[in-house]
C-alpha positions as CSV (number, residue, x, y, z in Angstrom):
1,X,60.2,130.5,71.6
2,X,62.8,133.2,72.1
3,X,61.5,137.0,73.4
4,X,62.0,139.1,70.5
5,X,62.0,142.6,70.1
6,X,58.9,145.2,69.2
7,X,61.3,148.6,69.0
8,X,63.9,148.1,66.1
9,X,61.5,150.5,64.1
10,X,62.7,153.1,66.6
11,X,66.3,153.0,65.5
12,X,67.6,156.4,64.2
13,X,71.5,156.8,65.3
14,X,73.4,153.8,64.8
15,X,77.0,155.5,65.3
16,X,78.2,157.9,67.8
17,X,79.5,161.0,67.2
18,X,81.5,161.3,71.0
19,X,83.1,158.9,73.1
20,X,82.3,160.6,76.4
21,X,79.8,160.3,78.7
22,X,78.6,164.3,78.3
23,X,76.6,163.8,81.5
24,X,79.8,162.5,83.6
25,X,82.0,164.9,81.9
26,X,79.6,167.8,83.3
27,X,80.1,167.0,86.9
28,X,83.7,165.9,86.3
29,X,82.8,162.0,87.2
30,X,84.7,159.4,85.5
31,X,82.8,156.6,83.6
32,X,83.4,152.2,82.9
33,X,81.5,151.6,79.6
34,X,79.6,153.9,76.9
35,X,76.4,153.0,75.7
36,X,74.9,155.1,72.4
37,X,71.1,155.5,72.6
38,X,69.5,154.7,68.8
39,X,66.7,156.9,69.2
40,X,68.5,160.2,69.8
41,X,72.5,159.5,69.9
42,X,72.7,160.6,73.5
43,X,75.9,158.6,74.9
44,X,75.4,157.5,78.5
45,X,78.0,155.7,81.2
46,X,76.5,152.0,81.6
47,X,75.4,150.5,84.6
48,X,79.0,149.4,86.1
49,X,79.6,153.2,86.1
50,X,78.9,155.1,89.2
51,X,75.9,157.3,87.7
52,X,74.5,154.7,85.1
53,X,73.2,157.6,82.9
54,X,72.5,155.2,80.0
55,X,69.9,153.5,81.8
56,X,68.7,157.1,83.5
57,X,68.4,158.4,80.1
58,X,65.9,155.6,79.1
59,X,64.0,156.2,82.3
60,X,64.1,160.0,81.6
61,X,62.8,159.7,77.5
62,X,61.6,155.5,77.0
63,X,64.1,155.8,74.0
64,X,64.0,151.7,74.1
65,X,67.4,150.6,72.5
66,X,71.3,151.4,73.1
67,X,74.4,150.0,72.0
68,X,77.8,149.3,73.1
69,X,80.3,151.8,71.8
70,X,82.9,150.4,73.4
71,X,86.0,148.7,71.0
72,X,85.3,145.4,70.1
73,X,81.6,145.3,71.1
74,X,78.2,145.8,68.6
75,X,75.4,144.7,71.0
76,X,72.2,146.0,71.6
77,X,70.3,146.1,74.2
78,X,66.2,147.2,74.6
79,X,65.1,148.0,77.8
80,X,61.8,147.4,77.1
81,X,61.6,143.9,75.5
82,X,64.9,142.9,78.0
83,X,66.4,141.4,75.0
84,X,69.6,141.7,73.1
85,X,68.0,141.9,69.7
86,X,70.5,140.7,66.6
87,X,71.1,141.9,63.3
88,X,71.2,145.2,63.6
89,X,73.8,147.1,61.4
């Protein structure tokens, strides 16, 4: 049986309202991918980036889901369940 996930209640944000990582932007870093929390709406660099402030903002708050942002891409990922839950508008 496949892992599902337990947070989708959680969601709150489901578009951005920036395309920049605010966290690179502040020490004038450059970023990969963006990756919009659903909690809260904070947009984070993904892991490939250098600071990975996506996955330091989960660390920082346990806000459980993000989602690409980047052209062409509607995943979601929870950090929690480690599963890329589906159906989500």
């Amino acid at each position: 049986m496949a892992a599902s996930c337990t947070h989708l209640d959680e969601i709150r944000i489901t578009s951005a309202k920036t395309h920049v990582c605010e966290d690179c932007v502040k020490t004038g870093d450059q970023w990969v991918h963006l990756r919009l929390c659903l909690t809260c709406g904070h947009v984070g660099c993904c892991d490939s980036s250098k600071n990975k402030h996506a996955t330091k903002h989960f660390h920082a708050t346990q806000h459980p889901l993000i989602r690409s942002i980047e052209p062409g891409e509607s995943w979601v990922w929870c950090y929690v369940d480690e599963v890329a839950p589906a159906g989500i508008p």
